[in-house]
C-alpha positions as CSV (number, residue, x, y, z in Angstrom):
1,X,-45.2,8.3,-30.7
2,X,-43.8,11.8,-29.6
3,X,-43.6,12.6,-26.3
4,X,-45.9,15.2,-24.7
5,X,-45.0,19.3,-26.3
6,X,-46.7,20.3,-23.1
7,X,-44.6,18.9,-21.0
8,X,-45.0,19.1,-17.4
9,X,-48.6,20.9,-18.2
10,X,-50.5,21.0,-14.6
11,X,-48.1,17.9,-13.5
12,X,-45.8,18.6,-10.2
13,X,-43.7,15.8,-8.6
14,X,-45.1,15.1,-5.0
15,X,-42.4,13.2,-4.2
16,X,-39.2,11.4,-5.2
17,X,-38.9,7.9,-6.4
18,X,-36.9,6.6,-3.4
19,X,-39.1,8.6,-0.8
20,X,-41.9,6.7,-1.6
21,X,-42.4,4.3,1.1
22,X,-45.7,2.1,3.4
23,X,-46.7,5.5,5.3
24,X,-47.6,6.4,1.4
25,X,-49.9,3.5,1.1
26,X,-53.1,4.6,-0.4
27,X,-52.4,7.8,-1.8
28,X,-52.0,9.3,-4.8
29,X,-48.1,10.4,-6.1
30,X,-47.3,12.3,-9.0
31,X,-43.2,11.0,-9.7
32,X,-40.8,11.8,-12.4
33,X,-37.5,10.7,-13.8
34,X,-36.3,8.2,-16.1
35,X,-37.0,4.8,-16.9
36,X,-34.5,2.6,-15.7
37,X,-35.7,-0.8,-16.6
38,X,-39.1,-2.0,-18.8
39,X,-40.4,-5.7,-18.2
40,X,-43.3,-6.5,-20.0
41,X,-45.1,-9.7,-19.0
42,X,-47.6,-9.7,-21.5
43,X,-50.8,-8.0,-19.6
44,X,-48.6,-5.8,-16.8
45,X,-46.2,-4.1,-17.8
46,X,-43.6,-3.4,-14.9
47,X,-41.3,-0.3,-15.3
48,X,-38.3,1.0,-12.9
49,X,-38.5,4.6,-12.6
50,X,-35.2,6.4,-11.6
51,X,-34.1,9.7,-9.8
52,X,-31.6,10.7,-7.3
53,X,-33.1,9.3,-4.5
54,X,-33.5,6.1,-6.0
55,X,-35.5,3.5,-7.6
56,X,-39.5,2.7,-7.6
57,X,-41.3,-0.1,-9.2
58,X,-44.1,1.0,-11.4
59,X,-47.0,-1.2,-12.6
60,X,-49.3,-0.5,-16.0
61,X,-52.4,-2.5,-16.3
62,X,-54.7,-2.9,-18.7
63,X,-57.2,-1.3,-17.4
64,X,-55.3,1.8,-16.8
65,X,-56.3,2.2,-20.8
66,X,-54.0,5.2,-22.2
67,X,-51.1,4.4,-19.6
68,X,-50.8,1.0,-20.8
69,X,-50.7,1.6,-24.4
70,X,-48.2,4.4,-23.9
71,X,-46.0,2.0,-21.6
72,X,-45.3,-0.3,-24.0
73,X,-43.3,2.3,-26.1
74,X,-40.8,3.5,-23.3
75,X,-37.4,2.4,-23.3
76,X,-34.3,2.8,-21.0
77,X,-33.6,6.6,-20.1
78,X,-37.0,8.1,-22.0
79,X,-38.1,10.8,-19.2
80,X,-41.8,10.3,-18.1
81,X,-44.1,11.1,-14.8
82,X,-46.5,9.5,-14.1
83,X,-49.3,9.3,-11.2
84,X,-50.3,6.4,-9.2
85,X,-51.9,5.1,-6.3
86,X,-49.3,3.4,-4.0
87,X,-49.7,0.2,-2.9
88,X,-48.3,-2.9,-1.3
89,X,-46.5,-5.4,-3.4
90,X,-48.2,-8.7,-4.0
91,X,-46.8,-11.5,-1.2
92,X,-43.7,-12.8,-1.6
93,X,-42.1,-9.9,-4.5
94,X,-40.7,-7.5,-2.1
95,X,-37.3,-6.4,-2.7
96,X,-35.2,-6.2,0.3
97,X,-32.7,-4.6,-1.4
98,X,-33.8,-1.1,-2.6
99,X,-35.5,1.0,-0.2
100,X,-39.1,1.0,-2.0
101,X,-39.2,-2.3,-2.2
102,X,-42.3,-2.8,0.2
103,X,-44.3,-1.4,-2.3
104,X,-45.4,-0.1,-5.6
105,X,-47.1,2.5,-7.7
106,X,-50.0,1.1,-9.6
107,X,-49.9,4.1,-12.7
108,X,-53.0,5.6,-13.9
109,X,-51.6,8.5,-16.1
110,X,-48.5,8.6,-18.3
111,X,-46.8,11.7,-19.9
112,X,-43.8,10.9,-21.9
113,X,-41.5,13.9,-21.6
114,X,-38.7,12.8,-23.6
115,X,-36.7,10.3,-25.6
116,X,-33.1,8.9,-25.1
117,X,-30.8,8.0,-28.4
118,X,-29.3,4.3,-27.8
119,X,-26.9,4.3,-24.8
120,X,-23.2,4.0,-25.3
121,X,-22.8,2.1,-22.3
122,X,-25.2,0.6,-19.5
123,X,-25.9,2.5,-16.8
124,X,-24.8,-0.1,-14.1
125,X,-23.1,0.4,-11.0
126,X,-20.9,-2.5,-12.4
127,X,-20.6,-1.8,-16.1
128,X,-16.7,-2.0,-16.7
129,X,-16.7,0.2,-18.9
130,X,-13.5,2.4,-20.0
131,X,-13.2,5.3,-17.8
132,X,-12.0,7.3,-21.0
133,X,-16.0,6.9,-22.4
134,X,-17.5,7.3,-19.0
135,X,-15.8,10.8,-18.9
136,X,-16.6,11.2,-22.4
137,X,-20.1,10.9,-21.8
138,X,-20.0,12.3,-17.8
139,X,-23.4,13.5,-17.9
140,X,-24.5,9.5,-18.6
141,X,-21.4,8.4,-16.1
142,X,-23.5,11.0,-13.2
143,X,-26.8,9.3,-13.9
144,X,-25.3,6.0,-12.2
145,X,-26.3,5.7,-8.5
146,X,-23.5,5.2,-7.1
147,X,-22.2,8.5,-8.4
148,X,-24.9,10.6,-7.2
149,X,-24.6,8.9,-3.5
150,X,-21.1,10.4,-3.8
151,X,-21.5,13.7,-5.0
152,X,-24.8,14.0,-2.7
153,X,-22.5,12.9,0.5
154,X,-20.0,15.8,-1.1
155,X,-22.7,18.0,-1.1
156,X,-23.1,16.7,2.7
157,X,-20.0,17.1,4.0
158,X,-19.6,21.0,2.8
159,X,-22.6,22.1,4.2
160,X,-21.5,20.0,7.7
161,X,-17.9,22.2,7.3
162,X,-19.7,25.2,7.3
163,X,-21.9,24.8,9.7
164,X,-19.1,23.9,12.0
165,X,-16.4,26.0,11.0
166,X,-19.3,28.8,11.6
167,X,-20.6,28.1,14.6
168,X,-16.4,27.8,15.7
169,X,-16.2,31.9,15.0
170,X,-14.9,31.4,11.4
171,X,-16.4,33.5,8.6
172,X,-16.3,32.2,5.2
173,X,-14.2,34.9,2.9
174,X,-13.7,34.4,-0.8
175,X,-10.4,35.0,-2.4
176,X,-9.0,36.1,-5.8
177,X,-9.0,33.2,-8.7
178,X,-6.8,36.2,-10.7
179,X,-3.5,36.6,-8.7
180,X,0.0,36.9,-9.1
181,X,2.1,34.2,-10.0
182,X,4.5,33.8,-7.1
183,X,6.7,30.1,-8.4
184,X,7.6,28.2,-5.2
185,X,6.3,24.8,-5.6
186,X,4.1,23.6,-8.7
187,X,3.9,25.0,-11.7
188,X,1.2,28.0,-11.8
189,X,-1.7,27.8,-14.9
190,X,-0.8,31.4,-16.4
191,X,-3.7,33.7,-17.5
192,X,-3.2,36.6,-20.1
193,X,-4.4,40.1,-19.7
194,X,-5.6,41.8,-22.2
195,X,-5.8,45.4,-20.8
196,X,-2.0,44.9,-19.9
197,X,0.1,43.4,-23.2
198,X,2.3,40.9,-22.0
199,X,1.3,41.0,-18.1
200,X,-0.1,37.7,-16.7
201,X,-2.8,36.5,-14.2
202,X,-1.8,33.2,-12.1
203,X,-4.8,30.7,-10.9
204,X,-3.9,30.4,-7.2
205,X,-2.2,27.0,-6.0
206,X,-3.7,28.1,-2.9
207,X,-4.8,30.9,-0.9
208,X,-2.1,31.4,1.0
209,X,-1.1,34.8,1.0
210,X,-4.5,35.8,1.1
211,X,-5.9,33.9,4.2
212,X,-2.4,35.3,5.7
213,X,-3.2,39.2,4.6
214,X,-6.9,38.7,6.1
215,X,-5.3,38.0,9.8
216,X,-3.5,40.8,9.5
217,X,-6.8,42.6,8.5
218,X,-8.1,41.7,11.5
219,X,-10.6,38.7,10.8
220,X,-9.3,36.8,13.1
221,X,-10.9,33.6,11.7
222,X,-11.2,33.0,8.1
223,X,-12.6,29.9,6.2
224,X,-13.7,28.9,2.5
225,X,-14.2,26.0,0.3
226,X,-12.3,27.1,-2.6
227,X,-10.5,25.6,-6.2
228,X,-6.9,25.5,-6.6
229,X,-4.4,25.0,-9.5
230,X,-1.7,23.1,-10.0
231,X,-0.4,22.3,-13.1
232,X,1.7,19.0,-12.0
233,X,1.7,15.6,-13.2
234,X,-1.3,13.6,-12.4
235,X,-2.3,10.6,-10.6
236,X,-5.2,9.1,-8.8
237,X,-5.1,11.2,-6.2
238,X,-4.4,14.3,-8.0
239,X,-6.4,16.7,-10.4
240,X,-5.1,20.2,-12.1
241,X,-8.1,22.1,-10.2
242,X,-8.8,20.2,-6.8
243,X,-11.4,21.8,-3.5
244,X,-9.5,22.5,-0.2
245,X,-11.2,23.2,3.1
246,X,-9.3,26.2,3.9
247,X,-8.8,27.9,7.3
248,X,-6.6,30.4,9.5
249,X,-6.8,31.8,12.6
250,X,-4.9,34.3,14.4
251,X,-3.6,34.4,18.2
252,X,-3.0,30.7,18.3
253,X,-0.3,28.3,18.4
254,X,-0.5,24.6,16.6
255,X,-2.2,23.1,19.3
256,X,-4.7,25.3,18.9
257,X,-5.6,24.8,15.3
258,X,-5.1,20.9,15.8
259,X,-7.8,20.8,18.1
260,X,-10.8,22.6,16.6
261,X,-10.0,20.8,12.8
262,X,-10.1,18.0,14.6
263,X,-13.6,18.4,15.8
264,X,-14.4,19.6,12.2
265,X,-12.9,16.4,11.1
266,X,-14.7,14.3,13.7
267,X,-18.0,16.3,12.4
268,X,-17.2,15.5,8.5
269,X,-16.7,11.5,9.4
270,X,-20.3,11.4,11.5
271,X,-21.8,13.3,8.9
272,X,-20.8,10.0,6.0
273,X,-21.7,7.7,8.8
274,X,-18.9,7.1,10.9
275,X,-17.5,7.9,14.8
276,X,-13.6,8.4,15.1
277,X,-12.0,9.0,18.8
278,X,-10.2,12.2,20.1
279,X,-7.8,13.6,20.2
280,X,-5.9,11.9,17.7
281,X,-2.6,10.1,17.9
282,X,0.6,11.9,16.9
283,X,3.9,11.3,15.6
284,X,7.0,13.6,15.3
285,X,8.4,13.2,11.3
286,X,11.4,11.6,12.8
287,X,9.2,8.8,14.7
288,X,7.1,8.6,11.4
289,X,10.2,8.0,9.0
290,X,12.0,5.9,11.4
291,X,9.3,3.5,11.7
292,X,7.4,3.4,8.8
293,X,9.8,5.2,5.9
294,X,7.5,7.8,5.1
295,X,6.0,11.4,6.5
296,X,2.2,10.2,5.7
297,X,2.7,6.6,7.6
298,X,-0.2,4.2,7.0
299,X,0.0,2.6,10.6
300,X,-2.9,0.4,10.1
301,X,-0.2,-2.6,10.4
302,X,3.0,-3.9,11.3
303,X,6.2,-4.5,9.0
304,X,7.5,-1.5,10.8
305,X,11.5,-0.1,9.7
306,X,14.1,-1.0,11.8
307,X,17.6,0.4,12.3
308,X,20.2,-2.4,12.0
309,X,23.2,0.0,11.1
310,X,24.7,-0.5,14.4
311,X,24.3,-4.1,14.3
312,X,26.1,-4.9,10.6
313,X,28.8,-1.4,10.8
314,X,31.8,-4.1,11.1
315,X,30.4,-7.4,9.2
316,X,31.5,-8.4,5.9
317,X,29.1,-6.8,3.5
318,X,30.6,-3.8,2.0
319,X,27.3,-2.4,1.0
320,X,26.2,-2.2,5.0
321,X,29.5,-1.3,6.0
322,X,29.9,1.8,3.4
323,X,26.6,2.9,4.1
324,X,27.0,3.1,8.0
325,X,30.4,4.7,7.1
326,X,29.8,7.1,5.3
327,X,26.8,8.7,8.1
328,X,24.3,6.4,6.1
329,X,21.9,3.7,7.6
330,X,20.9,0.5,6.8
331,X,17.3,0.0,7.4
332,X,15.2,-3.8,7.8
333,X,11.4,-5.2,7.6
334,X,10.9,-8.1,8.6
335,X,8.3,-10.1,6.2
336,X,6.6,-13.2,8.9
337,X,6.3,-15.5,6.1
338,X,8.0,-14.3,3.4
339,X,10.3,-17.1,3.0
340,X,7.7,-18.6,0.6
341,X,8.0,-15.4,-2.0
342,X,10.0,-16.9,-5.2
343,X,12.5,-15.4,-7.3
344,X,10.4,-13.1,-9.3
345,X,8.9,-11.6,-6.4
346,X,12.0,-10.8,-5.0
347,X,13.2,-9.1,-8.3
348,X,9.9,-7.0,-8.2
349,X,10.6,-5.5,-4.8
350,X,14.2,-5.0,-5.6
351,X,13.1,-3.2,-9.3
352,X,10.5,-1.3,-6.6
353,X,13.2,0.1,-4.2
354,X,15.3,0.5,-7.5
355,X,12.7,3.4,-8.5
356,X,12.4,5.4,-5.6
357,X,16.3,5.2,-5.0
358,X,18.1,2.5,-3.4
359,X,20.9,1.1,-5.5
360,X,19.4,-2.7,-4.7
361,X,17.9,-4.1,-2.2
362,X,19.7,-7.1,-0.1
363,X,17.0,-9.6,1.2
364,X,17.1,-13.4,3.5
365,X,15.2,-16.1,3.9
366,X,15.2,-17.3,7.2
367,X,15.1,-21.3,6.9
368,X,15.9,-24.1,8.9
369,X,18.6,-24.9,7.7
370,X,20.4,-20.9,8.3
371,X,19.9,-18.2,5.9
372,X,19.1,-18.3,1.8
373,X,20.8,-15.4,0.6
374,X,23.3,-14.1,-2.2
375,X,24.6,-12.0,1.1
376,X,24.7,-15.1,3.8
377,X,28.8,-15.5,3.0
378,X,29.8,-12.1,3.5
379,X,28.2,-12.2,7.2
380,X,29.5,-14.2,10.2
381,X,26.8,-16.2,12.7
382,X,27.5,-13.8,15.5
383,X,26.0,-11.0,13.2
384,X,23.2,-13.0,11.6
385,X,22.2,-13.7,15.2
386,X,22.0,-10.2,16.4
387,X,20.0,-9.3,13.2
388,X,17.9,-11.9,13.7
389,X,17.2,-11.0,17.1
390,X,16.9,-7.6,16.7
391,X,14.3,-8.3,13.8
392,X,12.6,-10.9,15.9
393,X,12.9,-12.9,13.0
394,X,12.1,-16.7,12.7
395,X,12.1,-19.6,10.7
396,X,10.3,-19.1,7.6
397,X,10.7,-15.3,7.6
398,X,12.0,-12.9,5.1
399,X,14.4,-9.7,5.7
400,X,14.6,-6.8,3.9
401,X,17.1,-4.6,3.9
402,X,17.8,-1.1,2.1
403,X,21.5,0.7,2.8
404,X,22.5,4.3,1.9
405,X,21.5,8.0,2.4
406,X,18.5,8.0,5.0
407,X,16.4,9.5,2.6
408,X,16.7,6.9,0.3
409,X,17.0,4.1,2.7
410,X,14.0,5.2,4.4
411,X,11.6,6.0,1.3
412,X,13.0,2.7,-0.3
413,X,12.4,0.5,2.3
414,X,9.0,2.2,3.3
415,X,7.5,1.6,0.0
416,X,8.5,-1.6,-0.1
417,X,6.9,-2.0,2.8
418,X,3.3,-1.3,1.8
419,X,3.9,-3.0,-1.7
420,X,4.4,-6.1,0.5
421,X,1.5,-5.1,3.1
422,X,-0.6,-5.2,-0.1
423,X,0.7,-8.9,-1.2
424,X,0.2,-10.4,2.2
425,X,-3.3,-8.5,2.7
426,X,-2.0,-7.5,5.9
427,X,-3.6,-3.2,4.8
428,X,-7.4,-3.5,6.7
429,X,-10.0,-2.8,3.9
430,X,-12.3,-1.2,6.5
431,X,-12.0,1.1,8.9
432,X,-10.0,4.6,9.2
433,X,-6.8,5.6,10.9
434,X,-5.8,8.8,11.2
435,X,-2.2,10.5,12.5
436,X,-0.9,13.8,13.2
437,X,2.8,14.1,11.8
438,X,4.5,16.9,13.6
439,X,8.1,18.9,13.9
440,X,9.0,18.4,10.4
441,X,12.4,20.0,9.7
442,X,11.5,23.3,8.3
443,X,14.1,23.2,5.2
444,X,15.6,20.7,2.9
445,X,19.0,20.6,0.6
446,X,18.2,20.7,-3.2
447,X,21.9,19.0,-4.4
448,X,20.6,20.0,-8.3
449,X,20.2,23.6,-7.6
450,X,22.6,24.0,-4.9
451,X,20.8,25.7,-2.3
452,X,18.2,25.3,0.7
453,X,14.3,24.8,-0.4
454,X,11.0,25.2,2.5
455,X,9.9,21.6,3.0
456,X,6.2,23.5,3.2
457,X,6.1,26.4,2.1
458,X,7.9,29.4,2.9
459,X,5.8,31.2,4.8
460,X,6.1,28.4,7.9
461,X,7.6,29.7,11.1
462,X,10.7,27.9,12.3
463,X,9.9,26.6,15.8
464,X,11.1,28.9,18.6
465,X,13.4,27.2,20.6
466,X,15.5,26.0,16.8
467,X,15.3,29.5,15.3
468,X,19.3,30.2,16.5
469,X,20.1,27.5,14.2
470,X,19.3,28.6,11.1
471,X,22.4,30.0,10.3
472,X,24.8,27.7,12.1
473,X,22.6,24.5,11.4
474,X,19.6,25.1,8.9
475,X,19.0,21.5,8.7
476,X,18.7,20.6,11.8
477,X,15.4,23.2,12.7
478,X,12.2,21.9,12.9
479,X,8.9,23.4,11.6
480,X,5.8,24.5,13.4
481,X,4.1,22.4,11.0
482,X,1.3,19.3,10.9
483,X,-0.2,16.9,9.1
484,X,-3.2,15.2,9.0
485,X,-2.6,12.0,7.5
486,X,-5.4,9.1,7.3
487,X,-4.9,5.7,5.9
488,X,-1.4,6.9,4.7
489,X,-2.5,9.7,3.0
490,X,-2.1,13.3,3.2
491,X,-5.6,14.6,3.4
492,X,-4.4,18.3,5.2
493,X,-1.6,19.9,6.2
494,X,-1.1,23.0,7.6
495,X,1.5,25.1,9.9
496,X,1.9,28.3,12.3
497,X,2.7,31.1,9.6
498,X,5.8,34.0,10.2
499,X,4.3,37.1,11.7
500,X,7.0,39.2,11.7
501,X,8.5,40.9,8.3
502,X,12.3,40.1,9.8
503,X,11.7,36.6,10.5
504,X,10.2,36.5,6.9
505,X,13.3,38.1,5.2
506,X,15.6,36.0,7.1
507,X,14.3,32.5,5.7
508,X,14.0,34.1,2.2
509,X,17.5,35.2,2.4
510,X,18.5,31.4,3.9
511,X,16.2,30.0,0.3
512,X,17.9,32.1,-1.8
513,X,15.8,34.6,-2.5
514,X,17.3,37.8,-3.2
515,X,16.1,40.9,-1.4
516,X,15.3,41.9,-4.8
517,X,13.4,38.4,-6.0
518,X,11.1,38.8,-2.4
519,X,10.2,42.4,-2.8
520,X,8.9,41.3,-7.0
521,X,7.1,37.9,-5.6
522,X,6.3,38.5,-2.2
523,X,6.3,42.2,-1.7
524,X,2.6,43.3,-0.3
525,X,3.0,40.6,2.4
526,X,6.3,41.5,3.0
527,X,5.1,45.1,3.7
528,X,1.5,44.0,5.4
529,X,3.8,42.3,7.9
530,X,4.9,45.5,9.1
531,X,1.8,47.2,10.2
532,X,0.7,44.8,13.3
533,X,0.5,41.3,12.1
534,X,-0.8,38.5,15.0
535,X,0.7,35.4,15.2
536,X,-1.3,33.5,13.2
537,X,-1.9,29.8,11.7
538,X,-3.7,27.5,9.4
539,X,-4.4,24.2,7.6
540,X,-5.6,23.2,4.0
541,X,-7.4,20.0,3.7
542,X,-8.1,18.2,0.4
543,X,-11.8,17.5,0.4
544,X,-11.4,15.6,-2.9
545,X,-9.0,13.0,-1.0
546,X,-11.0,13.3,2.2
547,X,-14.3,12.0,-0.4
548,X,-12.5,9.3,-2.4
549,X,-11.3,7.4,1.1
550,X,-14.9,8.3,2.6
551,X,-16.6,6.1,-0.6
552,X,-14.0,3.7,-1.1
553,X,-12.9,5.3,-4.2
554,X,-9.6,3.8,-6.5
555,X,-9.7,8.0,-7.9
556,X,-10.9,11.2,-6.6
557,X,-12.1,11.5,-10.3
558,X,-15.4,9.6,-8.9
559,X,-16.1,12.2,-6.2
560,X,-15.7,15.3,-8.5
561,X,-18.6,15.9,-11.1
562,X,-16.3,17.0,-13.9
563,X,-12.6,15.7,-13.5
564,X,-10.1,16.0,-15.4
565,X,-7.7,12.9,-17.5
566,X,-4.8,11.7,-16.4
567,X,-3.4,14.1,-19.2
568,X,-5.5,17.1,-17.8
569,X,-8.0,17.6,-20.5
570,X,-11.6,17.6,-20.2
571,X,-13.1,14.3,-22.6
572,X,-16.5,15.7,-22.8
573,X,-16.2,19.3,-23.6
574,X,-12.5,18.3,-25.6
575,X,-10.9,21.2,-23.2
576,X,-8.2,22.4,-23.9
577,X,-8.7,23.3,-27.4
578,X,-7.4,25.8,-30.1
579,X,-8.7,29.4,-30.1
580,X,-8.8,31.8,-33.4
581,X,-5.9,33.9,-34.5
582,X,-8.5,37.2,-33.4
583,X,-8.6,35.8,-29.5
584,X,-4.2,35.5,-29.3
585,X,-3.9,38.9,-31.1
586,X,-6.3,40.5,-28.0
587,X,-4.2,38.9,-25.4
588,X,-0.8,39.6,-27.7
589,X,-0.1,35.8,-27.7
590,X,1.5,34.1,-30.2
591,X,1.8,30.2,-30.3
592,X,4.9,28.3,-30.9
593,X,4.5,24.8,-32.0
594,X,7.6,22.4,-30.5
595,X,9.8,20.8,-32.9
């Protein structure tokens, strides 16, 4: 049979399918959407009906004539609507677990709108399929509830961040997606132009330069949700065009912005269900790396770094005592437990710390009978003893211990320590955490290139009382900079911007920009700054990350409609893809295949 060529004809949906509930009892309801499962027990014919809001049971009985004959030819995903009478379900067939399942919609007419081809994959919550074919077929992959409850809560949480961020004085301002490319950072995604052979557009890696410009303009308080592009290697939590709630503000200092994002935070969280107390807890970047190795700490649990370098400085092992000769450290977890981890698990962590650094990694068991460890000889028992102590460290325990520059060390030993957080299950499943990280220094040494690089970005004003050590000390000054990490992750970050055009010079000079280099890259701020510019702040957060923790997510794939592979490319449209010779010659492009 063909479905219906007049289609909706005088039919209008009076309700969706997971609206329908016992206040509806009685009436009449015109539904549509797609058949999600057919059961046909011989004289009834029972059909789940499918939309956004969810799922209602339909029944088709005999009497219902030209309904029932039609019902028996539907299959999974035809489109239909139908109208019904809603009524109770029969005693003892209610299903608890949907929220229509009190009732039922006893159909009286049937229009078949259209047909679905066979399915490449079954449109279950728990399918297993490949992600490679759900993003293949993403317009199938969307159709699956859990899906839609995510982008719908997206859809939630932007309208919540505007509401707030308005009613807070902010107005939202879009920003050019055709800028110049200004390389600090990732690399851009470059755009030809074809009115200007051999000029190029950049896709913005963020609108910073722009939300700076509209404080000097006077807005005072600027917001959008916007796209940026970074074309960067990929992971779970990363995409080449990701969403950031973006905001500045102008006469402020950081406490200032810290407190109203986090009422915008607290606003997003009770919007997906779930209270969170201010203010919330910070951390100086120095407290965070000491004690957990890392400047987005997940302090959900223990396993916290210590600093043994004073302790082993004089014993026997020549790795601890080069390290804390040479202005290194020597860095310890203690695992309660960990005694019982064999051989190959030690050789995992030590392959771990291998990859982000360390040059090994020493380790003990603690046992009753003194310590198991290639290291135990080099160490005398007065030493053991202190470590031990100052590890609180007991039978049955392991140490870790990770010995070099602090950098190292530090990272090293604080991925180790959530690898091992993992293994023990001592990482909460539920439940959110959240930290400000604070005073991060404000530059870093790049040993490849030789000179000093913005740990930011370098538009982040030094703090005041460091800023007569740049030149003696650049190391050493801190940034007015934050981050909001939750979970240990980064979901925002942000930092009180340079206002003056001095100031701004000065730390492009100390990055090694030439005078010459900042006027090509950076010279309309650098000339803005000079006509009144407010001091003046911001933060970016990562609504895609913010999602994926939000819905339990493994990517932030599953909280963005169309994402992108790991290898950037778009499966269901095949983007990126070749264009004709006629489209290069407009732009004056010509391709160069690698050899």
């Amino acid at each position: 049979m063909a479905f219906d060529l007049d289609a909706l004809g005088d039919s209008r949906r009076s309700s969706y399918c997971g609206e329908v509930n016992e206040k509806n009892i009685g009436s009449i309801v015109t539904l549509m959407g797609w058949v999600h499962r057919r059961r046909d027990h011989g004289g009834l014919i029972f059909i789940d009906l499918r939309d956004r809001a969810g799922l209602v049971q339909l029944v088709f009985s005999p009497h219902a004539g030209q309904a029932h004959e039609k019902a028996h030819e539907l299959r999974s995903e035809f489109v239909i609507a139908v109208t019904g009478v809603v009524r109770p379900r029969p005693k003892d067939t209610e299903n608890p677990d949907i929220a229509t399942g009190a009732i039922e919609v006893e159909v009286s007419s049937l229009k078949r709108l259209n047909d679905s081809a066979p399915l490449p994959f079954v449109l279950e919550d728990d399918t297993g399929v490949a992600e490679m074919t759900r993003l293949k077929y993403r317009y199938l992959d969307l159709r699956r509830p859990s899906l839609q409850k995510k982008l719908i809560l997206r859809h939630q949480v932007t309208q919540e961040a505007r509401s707030y961020l308005s009613q807070n004085g902010f107005i939202e301002i879009e920003t050019p997606v055709l800028t110049k490319s200004t390389p600090e950072g990732a690399r851009d995604f470059l755009v030809p132009c074809r009115l200007s052979p051999g000029l190029f557009f950049a896709l913005p890696q963020s609108p910073q330069l722009f939300k700076q410009i509209l404080m000097i303009s006077g807005f005072d308080r600027y917001y959008q949700i916007v796209k940026c592009f970074r074309d960067e290697d990929l992971r779970a939590d990363r995409q080449p065009e990701f969403t950031q709630i973006d905001a500045e503000m102008s006469f402020v200092d950081r406490d200032d912005v810290m407190a109203v994002m986090e009422g915008l935070v607290e606003r997003i969280f009770k919007t997906a269900g779930h209270a969170m107390s201010l203010p919330i807890q910070r951390l100086t970047y120095a407290e965070a790396i000491g004690r957990f190795g890392l400047d987005s700490p997940d302090a959900r649990f223990g396993l916290e770094l210590k600093d043994v370098t004073a302790i082993v400085a004089q014993c026997g092992f020549k790795v601890f005592t080069d390290a804390a000769a040479s202005n290194g450290v020597v860095k310890a977890i203690c695992v309660k437990g960990g005694a019982a981890f064999s051989r190959k698990d030690l050789d995992d962590l030590t392959a771990i710390a291998v990859s982000f650094g360390a040059k090994g990694l020493a380790w003990v068991k603690i046992t009753a009978e003194g310590w198991q460890s290639p290291i135990a000889k080099f160490i005398d028992d007065d030493v053991k003893k202190a470590i031990e102590s100052g590890l609180e460290a007991s039978v049955g325990d392991l140490l870790l211990f990770a010995a070099g520059k602090p950098s190292i060390a530090n990272t090293a030993l604080g991925r180790l320590r959530l690898n091992v957080g993992g293994r023990l299950n001592l990482i909460p499943k539920q439940g959110f955490n959240f930290v400000w990280v604070t005073d991060f220094p404000l530059l870093d040494y790049d040993e490849a290139e030789k000179r000093y690089v913005a740990v930011h970005h370098p538009f982040t004003a030094p703090m005041y009382e460091d800023a007569d050590r740049l030149d003696i000390d650049p190391l050493s000054v801190r940034a007015k900079a934050y981050d909001l990490v939750l979970n240990g992750t980064e979901i925002g970050g942000g930092s009180i911007r340079i206002h003056t055009s001095g100031m701004q010079s000065r730390i492009f000079e100390k990055l090694g920009i030439s005078a010459i280099d900042a006027q090509d890259r950076f010279g309309f701020l650098l000339e803005a700054l000079q006509f009144g510019t407010p001091p003046h702040g911001g933060i970016a957060f990562g609504l895609d990350r913010i999602l994926a923790i939000l819905t339990g997510s493994d990517s932030i794939r599953d909280v963005i409609a169309f994402p992108k592979t790991q290898k950037a490319a778009d499966a269901m449209s095949d983007a990126p893809s070749t264009v004709s010779a006629k489209q290069l010659e407009e732009v004056s492009i010509r391709v160069v295949k690698k050899t």
